[in-house]
C-alpha positions in Angstrom: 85.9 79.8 98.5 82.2 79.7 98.3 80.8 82.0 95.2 77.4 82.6 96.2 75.5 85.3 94.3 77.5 88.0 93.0 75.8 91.7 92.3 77.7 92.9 89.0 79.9 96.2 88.4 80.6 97.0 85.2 84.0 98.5 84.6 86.2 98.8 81.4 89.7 97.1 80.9 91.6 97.4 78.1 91.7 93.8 76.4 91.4 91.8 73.5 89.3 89.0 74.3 90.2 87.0 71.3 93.8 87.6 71.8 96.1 84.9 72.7 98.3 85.9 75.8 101.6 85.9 75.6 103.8 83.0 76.4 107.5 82.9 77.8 109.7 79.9 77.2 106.4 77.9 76.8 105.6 78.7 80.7 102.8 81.0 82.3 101.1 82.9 80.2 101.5 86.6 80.9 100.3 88.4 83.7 98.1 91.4 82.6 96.8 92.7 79.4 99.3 95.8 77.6 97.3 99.2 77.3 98.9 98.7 73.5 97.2 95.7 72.6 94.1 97.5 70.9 91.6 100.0 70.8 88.5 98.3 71.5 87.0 99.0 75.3 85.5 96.0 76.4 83.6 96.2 79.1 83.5 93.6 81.9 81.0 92.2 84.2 82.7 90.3 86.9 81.4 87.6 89.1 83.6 85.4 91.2 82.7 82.5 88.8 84.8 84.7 86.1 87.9 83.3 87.8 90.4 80.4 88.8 91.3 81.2 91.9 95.0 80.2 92.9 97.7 80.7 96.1 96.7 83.4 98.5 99.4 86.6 98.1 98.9 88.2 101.4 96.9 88.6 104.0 95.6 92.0 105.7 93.0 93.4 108.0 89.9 93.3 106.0 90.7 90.1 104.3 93.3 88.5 101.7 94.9 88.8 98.4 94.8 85.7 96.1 96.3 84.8 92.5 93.8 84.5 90.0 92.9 83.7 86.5 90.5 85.4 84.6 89.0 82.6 82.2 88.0 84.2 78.9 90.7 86.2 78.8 93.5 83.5 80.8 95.6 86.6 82.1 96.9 86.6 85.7 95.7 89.1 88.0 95.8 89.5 91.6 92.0 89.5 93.3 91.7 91.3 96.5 88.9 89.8 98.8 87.5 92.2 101.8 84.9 91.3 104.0 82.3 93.9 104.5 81.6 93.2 108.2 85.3 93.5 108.5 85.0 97.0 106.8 81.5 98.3 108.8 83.2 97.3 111.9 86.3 99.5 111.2 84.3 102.2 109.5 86.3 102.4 106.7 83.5 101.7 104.0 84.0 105.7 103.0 87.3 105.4 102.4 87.6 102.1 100.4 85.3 103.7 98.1 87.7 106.9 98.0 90.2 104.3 97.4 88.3 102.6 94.5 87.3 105.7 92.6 91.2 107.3 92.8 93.0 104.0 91.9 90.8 103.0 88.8 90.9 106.3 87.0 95.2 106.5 87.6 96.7 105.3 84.3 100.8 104.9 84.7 103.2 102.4 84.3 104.1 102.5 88.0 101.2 102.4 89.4 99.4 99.2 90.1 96.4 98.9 87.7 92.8 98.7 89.4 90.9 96.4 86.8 87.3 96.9 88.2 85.6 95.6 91.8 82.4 93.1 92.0 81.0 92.2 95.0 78.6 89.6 96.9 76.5 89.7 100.1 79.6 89.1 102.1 82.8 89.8 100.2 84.0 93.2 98.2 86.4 92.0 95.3 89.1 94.2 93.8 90.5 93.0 90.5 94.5 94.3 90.6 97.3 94.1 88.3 99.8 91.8 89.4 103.1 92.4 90.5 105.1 88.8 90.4 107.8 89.4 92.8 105.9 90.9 95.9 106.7 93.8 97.9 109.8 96.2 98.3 109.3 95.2 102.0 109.6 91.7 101.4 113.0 92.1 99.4 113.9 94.4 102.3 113.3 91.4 104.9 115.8 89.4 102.5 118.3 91.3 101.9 118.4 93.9 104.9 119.4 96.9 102.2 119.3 97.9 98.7 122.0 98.1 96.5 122.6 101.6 95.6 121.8 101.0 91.6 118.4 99.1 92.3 117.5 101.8 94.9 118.3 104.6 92.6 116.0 102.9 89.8 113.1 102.5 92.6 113.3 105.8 93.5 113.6 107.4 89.9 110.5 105.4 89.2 108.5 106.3 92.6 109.3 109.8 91.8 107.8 109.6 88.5 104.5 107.9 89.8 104.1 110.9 92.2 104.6 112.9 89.8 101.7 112.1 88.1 99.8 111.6 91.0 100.7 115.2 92.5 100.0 116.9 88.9 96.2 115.1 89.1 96.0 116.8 93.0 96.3 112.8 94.2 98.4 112.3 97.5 99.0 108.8 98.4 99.7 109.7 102.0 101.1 105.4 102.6 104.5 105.7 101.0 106.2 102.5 102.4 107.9 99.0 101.5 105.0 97.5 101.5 102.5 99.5 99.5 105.8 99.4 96.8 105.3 96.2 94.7 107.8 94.7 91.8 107.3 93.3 88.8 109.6 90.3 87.2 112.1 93.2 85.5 112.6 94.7 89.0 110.2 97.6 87.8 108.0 99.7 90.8 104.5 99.3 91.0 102.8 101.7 93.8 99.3 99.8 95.3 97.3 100.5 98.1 95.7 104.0 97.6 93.3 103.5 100.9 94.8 106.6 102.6 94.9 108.6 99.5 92.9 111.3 98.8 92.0 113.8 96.3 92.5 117.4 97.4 92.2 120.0 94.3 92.0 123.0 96.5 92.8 122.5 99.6 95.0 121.0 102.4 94.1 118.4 104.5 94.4 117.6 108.2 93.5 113.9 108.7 96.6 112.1 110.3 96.6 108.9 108.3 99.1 106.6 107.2 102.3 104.7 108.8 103.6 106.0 112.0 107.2 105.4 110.4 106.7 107.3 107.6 104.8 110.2 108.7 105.8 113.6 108.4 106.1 116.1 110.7 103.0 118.3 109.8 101.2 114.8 109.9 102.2 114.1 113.6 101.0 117.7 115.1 97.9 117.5 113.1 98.4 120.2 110.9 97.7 121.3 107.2 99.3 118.9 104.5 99.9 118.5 101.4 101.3 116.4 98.9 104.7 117.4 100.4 104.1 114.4 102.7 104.6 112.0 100.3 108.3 113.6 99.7 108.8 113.4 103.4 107.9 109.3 103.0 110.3 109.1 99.8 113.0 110.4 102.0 111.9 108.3 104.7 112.1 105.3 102.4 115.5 106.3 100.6 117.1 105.9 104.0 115.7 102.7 104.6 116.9 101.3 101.4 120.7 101.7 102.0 121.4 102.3 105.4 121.7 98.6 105.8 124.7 99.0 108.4 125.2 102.8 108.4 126.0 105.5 109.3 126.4 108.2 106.4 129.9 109.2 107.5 132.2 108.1 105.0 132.7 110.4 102.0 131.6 108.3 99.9 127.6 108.7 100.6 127.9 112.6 100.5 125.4 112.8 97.6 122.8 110.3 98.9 123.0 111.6 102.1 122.6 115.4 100.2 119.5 113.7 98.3 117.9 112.4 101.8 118.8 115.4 103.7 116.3 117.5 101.4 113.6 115.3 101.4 113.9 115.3 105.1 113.1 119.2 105.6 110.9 119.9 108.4 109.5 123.1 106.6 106.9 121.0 103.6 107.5 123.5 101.2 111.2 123.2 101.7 111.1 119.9 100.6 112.8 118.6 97.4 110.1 118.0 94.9 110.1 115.4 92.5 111.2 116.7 89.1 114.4 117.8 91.4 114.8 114.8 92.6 114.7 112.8 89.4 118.0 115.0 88.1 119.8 115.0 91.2 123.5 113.4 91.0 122.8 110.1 92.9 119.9 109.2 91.1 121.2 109.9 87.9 124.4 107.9 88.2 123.0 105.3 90.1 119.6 104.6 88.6 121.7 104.8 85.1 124.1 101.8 86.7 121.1 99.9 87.2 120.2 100.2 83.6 123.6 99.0 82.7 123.7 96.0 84.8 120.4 94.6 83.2 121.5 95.3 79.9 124.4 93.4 80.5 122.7 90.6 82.0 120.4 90.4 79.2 122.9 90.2 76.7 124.4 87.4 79.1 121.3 85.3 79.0 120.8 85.5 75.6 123.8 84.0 74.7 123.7 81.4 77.0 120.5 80.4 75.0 122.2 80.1 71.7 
């Protein structure tokens, strides 16, 4: 990849740049720096010389994700490239600075990290947190459904990322498998906030998103609000275990009870996500999840000794 000049933006990430990353079983060192590591601010200026540059990730529209090192501090990070011609010719430069701005001030555990952006004459660069098992649509292709524990944890932690979002008047208005990303522990990171949009006061009425996935306010162009990002969850919740369906059997009463109210056509019908959270499937489930790692854990280590 040819470097060329790069014009600098300065953004803060929270690192210690004398701090050794962490190793595991003498392998990669880790993949991003912990909020908890210190105090200190130190502010970056990026150039695409900053960085190793490893495997690409994925490809999109506008251009490609790669793997990357960043060499004085040797953490792993993912570095989105997008072509600006690709962007003028799409006319979406706006709305990747919309996308910018929202991402790098959201601070939560499941939501993918925003780092900073640099750019060149030719390229926009995002600097992301990575996620080292891919996407939720990715483990999808694989394995056709979800098993109800892992689905219930993915949901309980979506929930909680909207949450936050929805409290900061943030809708993400792209809930789908493959804007959901997972770390090693099988933990939720939510990425792509380039139909998201800030919306304090007011509803909006751009149709935008995933035809799949769109609610039904979306479809006749009318008002929305964060409410369509329930109707996605719901949407998504479906997808994760209907595998080989239907929801006849007895047995699915409660998830079907959980999907049916997310799928209300009236928005403000819709279960919200504090509800959701406490209701009886994601509870048991989600808490079976927890369970199963614990015991798998305790496995390993002792296979160890």
């Amino acid at each position: 990849m040819s470097t060329g000049p790069s014009k600098i933006v300065t953004r803060s990430m929270t690192a210690n740049r004398n701090a050794q990353p962490k190793e595991e079983n003498k392998k990669e060192k880790s993949d991003q720096p912990e909020e908890e590591e210190t105090n200190e601010q130190i502010k970056l200026t990026w150039t695409l010389d900053d960085f190793d540059i490893g495997k690409p990730l994925g490809r999109g529209k506008f251009g490609s994700v790669y793997l990357a090192r960043d060499r004085k501090s040797g953490y792993l990070i993912a570095l989105k490239v997008l072509f600006k011609k690709e962007l003028i010719k799409h006319n979406v430069v706006n709305q990747l600075k919309r996308e910018i701005e929202i991402q790098y001030h959201l601070r939560h555990p499941n939501i993918l990290r925003l780092y900073g952006y640099f750019y060149d004459d030719d390229r926009v660069y995002m600097v992301l947190e990575l996620a080292q098992m891919g996407s939720v649509y990715s483990l999808l292709k694989k394995t056709h459904k979800i098993a109800y524990p892992l689905a219930a944890h993915l949901i309980l932690q979506l929930s909680d990322a909207l949450i936050y979002c929805h409290e900061r008047k943030v809708i993400h208005r792209d809930i789908k498998p493959e804007n959901l990303l997972l770390t090693a522990n099988n933990d939720l990171k939510v990425a792509d906030f380039g139909w998201s949009v800030h919306a304090p006061s007011s509803k909006r009425t751009t149709m935008c998103g995933t035809l799949d996935y769109l609610s039904p306010e979306m479809i006749l162009n009318k008002e929305h609000d964060h409410n369509v990002d329930n109707w996605s969850v719901g949407v998504l919740l479906y997808e994760f275990i209907v595998g080989k369906p239907p929801f006849e059997h007895q047995k699915h009463a409660e998830t079907l009870d959980c999907i049916r109210n997310l799928l209300l056509l009236k928005p403000t019908a819709r279960m919200q996500m504090p509800i959701l959270k406490k209701h009886p499937w994601i509870v048991e489930n989600s808490a079976i999840f927890v369970k199963e790692k614990e015991e798998k854990e305790k496995t390993e280590k002792g296979e160890k000794k």
